[in-house]
N, C-alpha and C positions, 0 to 999 in steps of 0.2 A: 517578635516572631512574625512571619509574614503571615498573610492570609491563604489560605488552603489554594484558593483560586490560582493562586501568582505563583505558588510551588508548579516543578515539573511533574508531571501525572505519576512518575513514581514514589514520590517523593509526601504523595496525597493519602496511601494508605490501600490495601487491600480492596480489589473491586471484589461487588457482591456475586456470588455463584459462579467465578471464574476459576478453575483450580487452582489449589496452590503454585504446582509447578509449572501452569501457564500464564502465572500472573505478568512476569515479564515478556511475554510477548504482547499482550495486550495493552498495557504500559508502553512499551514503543510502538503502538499501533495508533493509541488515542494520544500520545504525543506528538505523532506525526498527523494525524490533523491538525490538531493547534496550529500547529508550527504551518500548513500550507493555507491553514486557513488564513494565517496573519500575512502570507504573500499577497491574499487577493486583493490588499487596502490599496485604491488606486492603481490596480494592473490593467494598463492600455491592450484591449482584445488586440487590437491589430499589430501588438508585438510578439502573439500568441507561435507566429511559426518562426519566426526568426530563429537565425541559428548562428550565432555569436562563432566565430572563429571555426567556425562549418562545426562546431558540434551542436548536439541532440538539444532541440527547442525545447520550450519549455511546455507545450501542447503535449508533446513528444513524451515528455516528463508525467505528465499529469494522465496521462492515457497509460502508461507504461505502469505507475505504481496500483490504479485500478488493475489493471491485466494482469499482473504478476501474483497478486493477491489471490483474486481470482481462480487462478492457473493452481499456485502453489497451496493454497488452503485442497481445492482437487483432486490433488493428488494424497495429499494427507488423510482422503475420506476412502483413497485405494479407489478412486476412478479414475479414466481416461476422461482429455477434453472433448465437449461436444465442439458439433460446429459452429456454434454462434460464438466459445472462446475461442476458438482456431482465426475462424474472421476477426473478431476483434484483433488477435493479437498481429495478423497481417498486414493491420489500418493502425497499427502504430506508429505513429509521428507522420500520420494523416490526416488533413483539415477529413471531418467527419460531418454529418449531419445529423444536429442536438447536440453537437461538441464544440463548438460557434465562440466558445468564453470560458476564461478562467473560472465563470462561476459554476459554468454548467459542469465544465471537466471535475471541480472540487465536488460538486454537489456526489458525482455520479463514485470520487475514491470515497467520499464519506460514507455513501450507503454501502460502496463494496467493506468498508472497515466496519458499520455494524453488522453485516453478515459473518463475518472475521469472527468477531466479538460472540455470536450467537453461536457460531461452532465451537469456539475454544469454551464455551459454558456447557455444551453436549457434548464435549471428547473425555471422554474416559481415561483417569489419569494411569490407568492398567496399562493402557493401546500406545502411551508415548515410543514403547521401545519396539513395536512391531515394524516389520518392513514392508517399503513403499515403494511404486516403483514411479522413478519421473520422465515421462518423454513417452515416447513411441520405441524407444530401446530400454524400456524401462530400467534406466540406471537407477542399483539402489540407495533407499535412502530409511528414515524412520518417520514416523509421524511426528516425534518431536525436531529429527533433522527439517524438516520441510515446516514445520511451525517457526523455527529458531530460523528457519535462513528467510523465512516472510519476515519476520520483522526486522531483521538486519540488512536485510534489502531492499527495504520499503526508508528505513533509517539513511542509508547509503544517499540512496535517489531523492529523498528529500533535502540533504545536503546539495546535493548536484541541482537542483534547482532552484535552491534559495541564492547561489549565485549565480546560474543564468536570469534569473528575476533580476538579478539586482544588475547584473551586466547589462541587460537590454533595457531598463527602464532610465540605465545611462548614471 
């Protein structure tokens, strides 16, 4: 049998104080760390904007999964974004300033994934089914819709950058 370490984080067992029914989001959350964290071994900054066949850099990527997180955990607490998400999400696949390197961009989804993590351990597993509204035309949705499409969207975009990574480092 392998060691716990080398299993995929579902596959590891039950995190502590996460509720049952949001264990799988959390699970695709701390596995999509891993997984960006394992892009950083040797990623050239100054490949950071490049955009392989005019699509979305990998900067672009790594700003993107922060912001979305962000955004969509937001709405799931039933508030609108302030303005410093609105800005952010504007300077998307924007050289930024503090945004310089694939380390700083990982550093910056990792913390937004343990604030992830700290919400999904205070959301009330009663509130999954209530409704939510996303945008500025509040389309609806549920607190578990907007849980379940953060991590399937955050899943997605780190697919889609493990090969722009891999296309531009050639």
């Amino acid at each position: 049998m392998k060691p716990a370490s080398t299993l995929e984080v579902w596959l590891r067992g039950t995190l502590p104080d996460v509720p049952a029914l949001l264990q799988p989001v959390a699970h695709a959350l701390l596995q999509a760390r891993e997984e960006v964290e394992q892009m950083s071994t040797d990623f050239a900054n100054e490949k950071l904007w490049e955009r392989p066949f005019e699509m979305a850099s990998v900067g672009f990527h790594l700003q993107h999964l922060t912001g979305v997180l962000d955004r969509l955990f937001t709405y799931a607490k039933g508030e609108m974004l302030n303005p410093s998400q609105l800005e952010w999400l504007a300077n998307e696949g924007k050289p930024t300033l503090g945004q310089e390197s694939f380390q700083q961009l990982f550093l910056l989804f990792s913390q937004q994934i343990d604030k992830a993590i700290a919400q999904l351990i205070a959301t009330d597993e009663a509130t999954l089914l209530e409704q939510r509204g996303v945008g500025r035309a509040q389309i609806p949705s549920t607190v578990l819709g907007l849980l379940f499409h953060a991590a399937e969207h955050t899943q997605r975009h780190v697919g889609q950058l493990l090969v722009t990574v891999t296309v531009v480092k050639g």
